[in-house]
C-alpha positions in Angstrom: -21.3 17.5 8.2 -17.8 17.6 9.1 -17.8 13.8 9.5 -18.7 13.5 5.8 -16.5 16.0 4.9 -13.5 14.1 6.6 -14.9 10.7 5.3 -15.1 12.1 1.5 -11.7 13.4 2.3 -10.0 9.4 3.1 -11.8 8.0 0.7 -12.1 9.9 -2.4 -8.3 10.5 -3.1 -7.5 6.6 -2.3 -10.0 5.6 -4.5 -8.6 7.9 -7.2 -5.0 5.8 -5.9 -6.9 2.6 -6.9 -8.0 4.3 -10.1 -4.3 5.2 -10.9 -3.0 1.7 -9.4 -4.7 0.0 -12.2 -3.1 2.4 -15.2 -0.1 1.7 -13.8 -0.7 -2.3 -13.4 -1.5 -1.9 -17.3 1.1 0.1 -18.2 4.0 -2.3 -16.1 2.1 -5.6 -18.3 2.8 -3.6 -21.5 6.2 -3.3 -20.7 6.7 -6.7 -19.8 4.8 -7.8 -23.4 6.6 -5.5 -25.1 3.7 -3.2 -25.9 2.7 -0.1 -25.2 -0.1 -0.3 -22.9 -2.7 2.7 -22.4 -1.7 5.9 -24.4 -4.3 7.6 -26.1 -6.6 8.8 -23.5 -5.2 12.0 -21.4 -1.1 12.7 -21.5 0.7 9.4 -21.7 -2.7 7.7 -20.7 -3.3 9.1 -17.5 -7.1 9.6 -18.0 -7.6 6.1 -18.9 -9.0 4.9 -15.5 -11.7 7.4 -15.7 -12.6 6.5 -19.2 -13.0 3.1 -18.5 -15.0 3.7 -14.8 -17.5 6.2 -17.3 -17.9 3.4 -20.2 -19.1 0.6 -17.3 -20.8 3.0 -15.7 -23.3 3.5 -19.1 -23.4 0.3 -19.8 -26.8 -1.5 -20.2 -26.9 -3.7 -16.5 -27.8 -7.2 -17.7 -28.7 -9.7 -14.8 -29.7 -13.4 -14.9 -33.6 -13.8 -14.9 -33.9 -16.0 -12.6 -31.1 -14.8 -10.3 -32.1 -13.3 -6.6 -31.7 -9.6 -7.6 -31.3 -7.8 -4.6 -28.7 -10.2 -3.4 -27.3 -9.9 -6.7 -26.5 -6.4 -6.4 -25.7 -6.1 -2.3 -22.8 -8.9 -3.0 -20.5 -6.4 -4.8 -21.6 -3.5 -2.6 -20.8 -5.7 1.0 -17.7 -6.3 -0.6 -16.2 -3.0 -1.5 -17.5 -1.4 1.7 -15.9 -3.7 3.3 -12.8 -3.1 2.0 -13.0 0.5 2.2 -13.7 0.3 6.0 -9.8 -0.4 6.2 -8.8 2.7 5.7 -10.4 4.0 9.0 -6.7 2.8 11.0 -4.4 3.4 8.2 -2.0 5.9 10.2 -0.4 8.2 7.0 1.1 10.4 9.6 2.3 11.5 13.4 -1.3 11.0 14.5 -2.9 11.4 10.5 -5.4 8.9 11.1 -9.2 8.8 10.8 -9.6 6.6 13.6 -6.6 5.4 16.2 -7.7 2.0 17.9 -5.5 0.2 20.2 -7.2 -2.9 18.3 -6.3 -1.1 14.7 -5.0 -4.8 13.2 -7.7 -6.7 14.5 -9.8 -4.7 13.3 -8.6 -4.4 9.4 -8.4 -8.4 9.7 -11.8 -8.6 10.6 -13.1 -6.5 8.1 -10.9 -7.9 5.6 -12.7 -11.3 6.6 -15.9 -9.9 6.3 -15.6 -8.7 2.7 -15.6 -12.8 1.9 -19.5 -12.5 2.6 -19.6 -10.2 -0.5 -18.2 -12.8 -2.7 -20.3 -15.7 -1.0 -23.6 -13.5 -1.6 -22.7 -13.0 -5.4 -21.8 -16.0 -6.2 -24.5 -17.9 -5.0 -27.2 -15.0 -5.9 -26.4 -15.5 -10.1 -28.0 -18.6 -9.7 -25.1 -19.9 -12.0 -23.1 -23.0 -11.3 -19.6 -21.0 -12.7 -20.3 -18.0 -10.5 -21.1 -20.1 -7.5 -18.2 -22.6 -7.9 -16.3 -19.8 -8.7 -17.4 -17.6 -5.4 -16.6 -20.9 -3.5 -13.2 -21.7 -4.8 -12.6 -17.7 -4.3 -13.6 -17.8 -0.3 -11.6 -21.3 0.7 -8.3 -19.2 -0.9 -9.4 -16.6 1.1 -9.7 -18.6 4.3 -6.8 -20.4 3.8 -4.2 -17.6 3.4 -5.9 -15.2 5.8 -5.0 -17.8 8.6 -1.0 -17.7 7.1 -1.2 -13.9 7.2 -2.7 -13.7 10.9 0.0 -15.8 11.7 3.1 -13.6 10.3 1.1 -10.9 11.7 0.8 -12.4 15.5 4.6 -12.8 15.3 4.8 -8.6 14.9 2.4 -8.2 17.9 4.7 -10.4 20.1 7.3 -8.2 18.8 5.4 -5.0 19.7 3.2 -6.6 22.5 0.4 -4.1 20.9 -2.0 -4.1 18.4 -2.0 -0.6 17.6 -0.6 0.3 14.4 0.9 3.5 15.4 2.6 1.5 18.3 4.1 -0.9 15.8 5.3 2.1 13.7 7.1 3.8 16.3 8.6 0.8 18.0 10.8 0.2 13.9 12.6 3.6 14.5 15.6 1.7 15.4 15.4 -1.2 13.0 12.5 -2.2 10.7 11.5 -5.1 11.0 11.9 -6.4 7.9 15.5 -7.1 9.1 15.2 -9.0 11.8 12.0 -11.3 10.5 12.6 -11.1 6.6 12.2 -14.7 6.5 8.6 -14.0 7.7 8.0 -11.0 5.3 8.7 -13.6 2.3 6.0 -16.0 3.4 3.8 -12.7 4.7 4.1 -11.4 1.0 3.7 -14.4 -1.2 0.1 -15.3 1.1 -0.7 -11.4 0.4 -0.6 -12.3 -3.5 -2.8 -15.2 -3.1 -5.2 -13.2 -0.6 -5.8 -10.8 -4.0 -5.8 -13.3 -6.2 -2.8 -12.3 -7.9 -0.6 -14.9 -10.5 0.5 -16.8 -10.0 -2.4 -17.7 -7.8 -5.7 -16.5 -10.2 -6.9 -19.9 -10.0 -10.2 -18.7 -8.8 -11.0 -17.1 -12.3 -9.8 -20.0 -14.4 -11.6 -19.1 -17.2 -10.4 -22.7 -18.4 -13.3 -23.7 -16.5 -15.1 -21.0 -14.6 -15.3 -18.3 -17.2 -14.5 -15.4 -14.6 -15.4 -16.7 -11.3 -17.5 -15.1 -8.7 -17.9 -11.9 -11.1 -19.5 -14.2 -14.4 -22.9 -12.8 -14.2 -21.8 -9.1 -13.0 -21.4 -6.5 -15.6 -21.8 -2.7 -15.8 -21.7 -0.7 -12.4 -21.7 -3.6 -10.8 -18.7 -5.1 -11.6 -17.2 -1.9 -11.5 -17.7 -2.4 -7.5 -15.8 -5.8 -7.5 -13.1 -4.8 -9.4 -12.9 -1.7 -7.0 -13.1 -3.8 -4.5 -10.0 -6.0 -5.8 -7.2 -3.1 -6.2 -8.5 -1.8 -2.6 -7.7 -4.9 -1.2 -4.3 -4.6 -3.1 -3.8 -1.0 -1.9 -4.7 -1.8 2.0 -2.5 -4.9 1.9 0.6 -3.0 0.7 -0.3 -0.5 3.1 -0.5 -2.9 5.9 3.0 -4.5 4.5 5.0 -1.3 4.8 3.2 -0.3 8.4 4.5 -3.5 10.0 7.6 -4.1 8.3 8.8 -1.3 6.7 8.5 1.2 9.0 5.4 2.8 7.7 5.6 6.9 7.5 8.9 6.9 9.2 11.6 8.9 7.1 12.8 6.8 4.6 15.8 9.2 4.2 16.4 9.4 8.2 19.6 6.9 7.5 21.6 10.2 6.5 21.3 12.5 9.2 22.4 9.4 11.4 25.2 9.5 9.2 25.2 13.1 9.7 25.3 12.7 14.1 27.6 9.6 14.3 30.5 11.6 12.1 29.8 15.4 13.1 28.8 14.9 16.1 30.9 11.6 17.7 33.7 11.3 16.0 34.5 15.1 15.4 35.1 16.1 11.8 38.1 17.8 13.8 40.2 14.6 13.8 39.9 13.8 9.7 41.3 17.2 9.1 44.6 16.5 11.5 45.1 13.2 9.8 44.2 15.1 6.5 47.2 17.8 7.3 49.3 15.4 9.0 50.2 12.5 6.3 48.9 14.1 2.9 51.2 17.4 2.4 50.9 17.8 -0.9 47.6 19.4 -1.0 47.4 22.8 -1.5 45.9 25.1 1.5 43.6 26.8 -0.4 41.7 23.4 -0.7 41.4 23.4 3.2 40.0 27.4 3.7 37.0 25.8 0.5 36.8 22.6 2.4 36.5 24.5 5.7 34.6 27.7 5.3 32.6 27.1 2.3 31.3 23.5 2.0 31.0 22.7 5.9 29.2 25.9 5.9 26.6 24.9 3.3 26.3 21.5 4.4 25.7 22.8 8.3 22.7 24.9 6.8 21.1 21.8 4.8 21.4 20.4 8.1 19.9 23.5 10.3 17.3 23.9 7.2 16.4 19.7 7.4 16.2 19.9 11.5 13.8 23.2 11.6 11.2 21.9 9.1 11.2 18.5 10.7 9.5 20.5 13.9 6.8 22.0 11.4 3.8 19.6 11.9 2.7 20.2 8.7 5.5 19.8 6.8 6.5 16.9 9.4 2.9 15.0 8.2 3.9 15.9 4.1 6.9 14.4 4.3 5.5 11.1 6.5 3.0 10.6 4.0 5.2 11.1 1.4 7.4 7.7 3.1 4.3 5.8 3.7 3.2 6.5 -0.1 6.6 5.3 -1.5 6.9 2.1 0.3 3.7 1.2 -0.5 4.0 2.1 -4.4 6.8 -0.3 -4.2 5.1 -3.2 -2.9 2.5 -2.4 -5.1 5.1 -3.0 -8.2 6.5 -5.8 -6.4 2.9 -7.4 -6.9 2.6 -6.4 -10.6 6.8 -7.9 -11.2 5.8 -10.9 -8.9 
């Protein structure tokens, strides 16, 4: 029971991500076609995800008649399970992870591979030429950019000389690595948008030609699981992007309490004021006692305040999965401005 409870408790809220990822996806087109983009259902459109899941969801479920109807239907169910199976090593914390495997990225490329079964199974299981070019257009890109991603990703584990994502995570504290190998993190990012078929590389819709790929024949509930199934993908490889080069749930605001040690703490604040009182006479005293007693005061509290929640676990975890959300709502934008 606890299991399920735990399970529920990974999957539920990143599926409502995914749910929110696509409102948002909308939202950012409308702004770029000078529109508005979803605003009627809930405040500002927030409840439009849900509107749209319940509308497919009551749809009438129309498959080919002379399709292979429990293939038909297990296609778009292998592939979002599939993809959901990648949250099991996502680490969102200090050890906030549902599994930890030392083989965490072999394992997320291997179920990410997979998921192509889904698409195969669907495609050919219409028993429609658009939907089965369409499935096999859909798994060569696959192929083809997985093997550019494992790549970029092999360079990281020589980096790291693990495969753990945790390990990878702890060994950026000094730099990320998007510093050192952001060359690689260009070519790593622009394969990622053509593993989820994002434009500029769609071509295995073309609706030119293929009407809407793999998905033709799939309507209602159904297609509700593939396009599930596409904004996980999009989720997991944003989170994957900001785990090995962004420094996953390390503290994105770490860079000023370094600031904080190397000038407090090295140098001596000690030596600005003598230089301070030294060459600029002209400033009144009274601005030293405020400088002094007042605002080094309140500044060494933010500091004491800062340093004793950092050794709260729970508050340590919010404030990790707060980083590791951020970075990966950015990448996620990045796709949508790509």
């Amino acid at each position: 029971m606890l299991s399920l409870i735990e399970t529920l408790g990974l999957i539920v809220p990143n599926l409502i991500f995914v749910a929110y990822v696509t409102v948002g996806e909308r939202k950012t087109m409308g702004s770029l076609q000078r529109r508005i983009g979803p605003n009627i259902v809930g405040y500002y459109g927030l409840l439009q995800a849900f509107a749209d899941a319940l509308k497919l969801i009551f749809k009438e479920n129309i498959s080919p008649t002379q399709s292979n109807l429990y293939l038909f239907f297990l296609g778009p169910i292998v592939n979002l399970i599939f993809s959901l199976l990648s949250y099991n090593v996502i680490p969102f914390g200090y050890g906030l992870s549902y599994s930890d495997f030392n083989l965490g990225i072999l394992y997320i490329l291997a179920v990410s591979s997979l998921a192509t079964y889904g698409i195969l199974i669907a495609g050919w299981s219409a028993n429609s030429k658009y939907a089965f070019l369409g499935s096999l257009r859909s798994t060569a890109q696959l192929i083809s950019y997985e093997l550019i991603i494992s790549s970029a990703i092999l360079l990281v584990i020589l980096f790291t000389g693990s495969l753990n994502l945790n390990v990878i995570i702890e060994f950026q504290k000094p730099i990320w690595f998007i510093f050192p190998l952001f060359i690689i993190f260009i070519i790593f990012f622009i394969s990622c948008i053509a593993e989820t078929n994002r434009a500029p590389f769609d071509l295995t819709e073309a609706e030119s030609e293929l009407v809407s790929g793999f998905m033709t024949e799939h309507s209602a509930v159904v297609f509700v699981f593939f396009f599930l199934a596409e904004y996980t993908s999009i989720v997991i490889i944003c989170y994957i992007s900001s785990i090995i080069f962004f420094g996953g749930y390390l503290n994105i605001f770490g860079i000023f309490y370094q600031i904080y040690i190397m000038f407090f703490n090295i140098f001596n604040l000690q030596l600005i004021y003598i230089f301070v009182k030294k060459y600029i006479i002209f400033i009144e005293i009274d601005f030293y006692t405020i400088f002094e007693e007042d605002y080094l005061d309140i500044y060494e509290d933010i500091i004491n305040i800062y340093l004793n929640l950092k050794e709260n676990i729970y508050i340590k975890n919010y404030i990790s999965s707060f980083n590791l959300g951020l970075k990966t709502c950015i990448l996620i934008f990045m796709f949508f401005f790509n």
